[in-house]
N, C-alpha and C positions, 0 to 999 in steps of 0.2 A: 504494500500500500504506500501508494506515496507521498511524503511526508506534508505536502501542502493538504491535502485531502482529509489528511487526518486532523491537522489545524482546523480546519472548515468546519467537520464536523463534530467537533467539540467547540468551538466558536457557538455553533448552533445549537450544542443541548444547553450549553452553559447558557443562552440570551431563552431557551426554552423552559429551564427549570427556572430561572429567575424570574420567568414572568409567570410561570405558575403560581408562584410563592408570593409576589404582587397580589395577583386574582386571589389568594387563596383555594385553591383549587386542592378539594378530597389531600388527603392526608395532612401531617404536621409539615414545616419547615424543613425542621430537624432532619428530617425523615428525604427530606430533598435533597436538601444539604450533603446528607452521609453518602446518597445515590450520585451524587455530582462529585460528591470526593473518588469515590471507586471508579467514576467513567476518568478521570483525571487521572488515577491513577495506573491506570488499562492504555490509555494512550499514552503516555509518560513512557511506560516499558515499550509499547508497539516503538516510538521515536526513539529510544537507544539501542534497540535491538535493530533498530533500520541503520544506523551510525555506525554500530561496530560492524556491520558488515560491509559498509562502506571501508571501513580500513583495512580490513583486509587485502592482502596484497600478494598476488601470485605472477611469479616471475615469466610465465607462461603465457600470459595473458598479455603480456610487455611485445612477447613475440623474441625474448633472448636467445640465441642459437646458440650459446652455453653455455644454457641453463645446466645440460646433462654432465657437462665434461668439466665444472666447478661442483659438484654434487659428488662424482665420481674421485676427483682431487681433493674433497675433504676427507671422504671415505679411506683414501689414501693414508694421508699425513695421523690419521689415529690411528692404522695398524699396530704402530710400537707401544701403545700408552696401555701403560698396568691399570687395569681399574678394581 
């Protein structure tokens, strides 16, 4: 999902539940309130969970031609090492 979409639509329960809570409309505040904190909190993780995959970073994807033969020369140089 992307991340503008997701602003929008939490823009929009947030100016929704606010104006239920105006009208008073069936249930308490309170009760708005706690429902507006959890959609806040549900799209908070959606937007860093969209982030850290944005950093992600594959050398592969660069298009590196060697990627395989730095991969293989690390593999290398620890053969000697005691662990």
């Amino acid at each position: 999902m992307n991340t503008q979409t997701v602003v929008k639509n939490l823009e929009s329960a947030i100016n929704r539940i606010c104006k239920d809570i105006k009208d008073k409309k069936g249930g308490s505040g309170a009760d708005k309130l706690d429902s507006l904190a959890k959609l806040v909190n549900a799209y908070s993780r959606l937007i860093e969970r969209d982030k850290d995959k944005e950093k992600e970073y594959d050398p592969m994807e660069d298009g590196d031609p060697n990627y395989y033969k730095k991969l293989e020369a690390n593999n290398k140089d620890r053969r000697g090492i005691i662990r």
